[in-house]
C-alpha positions as CSV (number, residue, x, y, z in Angstrom):
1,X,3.6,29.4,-34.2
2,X,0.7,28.4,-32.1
3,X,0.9,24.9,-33.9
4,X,4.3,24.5,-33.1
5,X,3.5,25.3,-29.6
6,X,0.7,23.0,-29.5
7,X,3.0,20.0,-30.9
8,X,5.8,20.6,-28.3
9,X,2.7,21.3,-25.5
10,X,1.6,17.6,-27.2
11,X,4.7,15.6,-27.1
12,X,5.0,16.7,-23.7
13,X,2.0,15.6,-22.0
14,X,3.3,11.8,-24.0
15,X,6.6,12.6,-22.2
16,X,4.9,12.6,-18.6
17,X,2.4,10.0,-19.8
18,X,1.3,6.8,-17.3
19,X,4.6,5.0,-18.7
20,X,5.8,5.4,-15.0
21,X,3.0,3.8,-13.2
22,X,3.4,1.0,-15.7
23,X,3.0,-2.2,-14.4
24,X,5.4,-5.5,-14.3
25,X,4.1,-9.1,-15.3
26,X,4.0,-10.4,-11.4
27,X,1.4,-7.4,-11.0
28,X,3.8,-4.8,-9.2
29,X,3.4,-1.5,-10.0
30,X,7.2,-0.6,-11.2
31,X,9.0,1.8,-9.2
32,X,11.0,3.8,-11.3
33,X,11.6,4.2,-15.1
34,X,14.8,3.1,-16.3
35,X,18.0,5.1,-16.6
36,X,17.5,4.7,-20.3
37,X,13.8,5.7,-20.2
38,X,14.6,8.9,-17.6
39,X,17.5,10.1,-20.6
40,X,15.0,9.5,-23.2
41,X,12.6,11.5,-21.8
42,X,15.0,14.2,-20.7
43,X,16.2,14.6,-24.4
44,X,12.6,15.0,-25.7
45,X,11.8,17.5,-22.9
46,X,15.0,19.6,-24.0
47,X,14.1,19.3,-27.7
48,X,10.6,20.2,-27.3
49,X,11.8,23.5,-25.1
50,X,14.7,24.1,-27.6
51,X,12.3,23.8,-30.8
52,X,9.4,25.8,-29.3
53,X,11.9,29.0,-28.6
54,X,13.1,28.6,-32.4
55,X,16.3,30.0,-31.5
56,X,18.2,32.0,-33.8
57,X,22.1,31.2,-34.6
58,X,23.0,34.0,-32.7
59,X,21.0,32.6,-29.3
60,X,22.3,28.6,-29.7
61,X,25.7,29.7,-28.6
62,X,23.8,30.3,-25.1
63,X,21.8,26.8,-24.8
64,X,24.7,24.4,-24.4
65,X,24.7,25.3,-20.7
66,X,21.5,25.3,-20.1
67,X,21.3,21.6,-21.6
68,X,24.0,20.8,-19.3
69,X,22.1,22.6,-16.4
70,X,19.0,20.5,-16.8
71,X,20.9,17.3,-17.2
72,X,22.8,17.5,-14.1
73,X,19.5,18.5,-12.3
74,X,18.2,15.2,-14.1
75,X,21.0,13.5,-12.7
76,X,20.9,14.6,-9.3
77,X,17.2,14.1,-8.8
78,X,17.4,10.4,-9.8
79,X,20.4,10.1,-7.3
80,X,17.8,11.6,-4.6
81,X,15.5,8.9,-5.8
82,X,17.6,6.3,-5.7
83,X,18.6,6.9,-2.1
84,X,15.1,7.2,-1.0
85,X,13.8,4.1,-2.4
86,X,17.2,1.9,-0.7
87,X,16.0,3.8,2.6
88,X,12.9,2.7,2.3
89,X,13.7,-0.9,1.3
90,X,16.3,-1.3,4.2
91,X,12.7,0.1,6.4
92,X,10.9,-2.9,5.2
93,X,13.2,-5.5,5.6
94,X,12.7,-4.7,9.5
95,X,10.1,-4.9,11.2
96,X,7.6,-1.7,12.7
97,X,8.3,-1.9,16.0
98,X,12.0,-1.9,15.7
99,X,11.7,0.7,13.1
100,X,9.6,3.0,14.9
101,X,12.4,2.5,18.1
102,X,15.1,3.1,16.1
103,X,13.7,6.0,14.1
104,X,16.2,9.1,14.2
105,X,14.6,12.4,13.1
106,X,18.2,14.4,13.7
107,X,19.2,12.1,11.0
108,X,16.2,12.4,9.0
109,X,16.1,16.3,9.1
110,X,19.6,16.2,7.9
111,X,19.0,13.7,5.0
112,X,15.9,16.5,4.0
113,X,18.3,19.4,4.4
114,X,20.7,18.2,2.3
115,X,18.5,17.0,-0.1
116,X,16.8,20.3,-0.5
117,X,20.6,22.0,-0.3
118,X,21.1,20.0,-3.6
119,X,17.8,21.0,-5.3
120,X,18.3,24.4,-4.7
121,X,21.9,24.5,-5.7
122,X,20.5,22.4,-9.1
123,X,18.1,25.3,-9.4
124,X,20.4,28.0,-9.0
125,X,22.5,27.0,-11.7
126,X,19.6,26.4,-13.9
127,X,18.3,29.8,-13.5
128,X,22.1,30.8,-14.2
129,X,22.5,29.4,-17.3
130,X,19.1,30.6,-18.5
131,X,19.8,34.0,-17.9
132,X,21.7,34.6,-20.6
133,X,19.7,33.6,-23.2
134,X,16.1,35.0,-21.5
135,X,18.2,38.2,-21.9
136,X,18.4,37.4,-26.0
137,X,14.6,36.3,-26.4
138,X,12.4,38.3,-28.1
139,X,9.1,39.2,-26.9
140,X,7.9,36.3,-28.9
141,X,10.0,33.9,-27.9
142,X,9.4,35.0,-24.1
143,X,5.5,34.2,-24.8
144,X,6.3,30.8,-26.2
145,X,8.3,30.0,-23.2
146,X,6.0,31.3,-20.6
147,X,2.9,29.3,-22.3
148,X,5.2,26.4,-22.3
149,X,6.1,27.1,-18.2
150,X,2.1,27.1,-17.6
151,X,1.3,23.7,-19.4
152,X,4.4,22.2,-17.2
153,X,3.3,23.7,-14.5
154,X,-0.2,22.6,-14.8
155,X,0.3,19.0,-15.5
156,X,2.9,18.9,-12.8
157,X,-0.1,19.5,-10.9
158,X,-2.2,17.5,-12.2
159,X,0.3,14.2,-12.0
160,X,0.8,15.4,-8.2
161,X,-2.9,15.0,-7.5
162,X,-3.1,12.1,-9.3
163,X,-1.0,10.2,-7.2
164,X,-2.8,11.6,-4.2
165,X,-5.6,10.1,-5.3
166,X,-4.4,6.6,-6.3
167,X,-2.6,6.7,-3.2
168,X,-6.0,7.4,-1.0
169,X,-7.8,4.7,-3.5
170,X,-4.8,1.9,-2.3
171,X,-5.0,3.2,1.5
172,X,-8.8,2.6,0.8
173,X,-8.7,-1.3,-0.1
């Protein structure tokens, strides 16, 4: 069991890997994976979850809509993303001062709050479609999933400092 763990723990750790601060030819660090790349690693993420439970025949009948769950917060977040990143290429194509005059914080507040209404809404129905089969796991199978929560959890950490600190380093030069 604990090697199974330590596989799934393993593939995903190569699922978050440095693939997204790849670089492009001209030098650019590239801003986003692909839609391809972001499914890809979506599907490992739910195998390696589905495979480390080892669900029984009787359980799968709950995981379709938790698949489905975690897609559509897949989906959502990269729409999020996507808006962010035109907003902040229509900001560069002007220039400071007239952004800084034109700046709307009623606006931006909104933007956040509906943002965060979405994640939250995304989250809700995640924690929805779990429920049912938490309910069905044994004690085992609630282990495997809670060791799996803390190694996510951990290197979600970890990639969050990391890009603190390479975004100190490139403030620095």
């Amino acid at each position: 069991m604990l090697k199974m763990v330590a596989a799934g723990a393993t593939a995903l750790f190569l699922t978050a890997s440095p693939l997204a601060y790849a670089q492009t030819d001209s030098g650019e660090a590239k801003g986003r994976l692909s839609a391809a790349d972001l499914s890809a690693f979506t599907d490992a993420r739910i195998n390696i979850v589905k495979s480390t439970l080892q669900l029984t025949s009787d359980q799968e009948k709950y995981w379709p809509p938790i698949e489905d769950a975690i897609r559509a917060r897949g989906k959502d977040r990269e729409a999020r993303l996507a808006s962010a990143e035109a907003r902040v290429a229509e900001i560069r194509d002007r220039n400071l001062t007239e952004v800084l005059r034109n700046r709307d914080p009623i606006a931006f507040m909104h933007r956040r709050a509906d943002a965060l209404a979405q994640r939250s809404t995304d989250l809700k129905n995640l924690a929805d479609a779990w429920q049912p089969l938490y309910l069905s796991l044994s004690p085992e199978q609630k282990q495997r999933m809670a060791f799996l929560g803390m190694i996510v959890l951990r290197e979600m950490r970890n990639a969050v400092e990391d890009r603190r600190t390479r975004f100190e380093d490139d403030d620095d030069d």
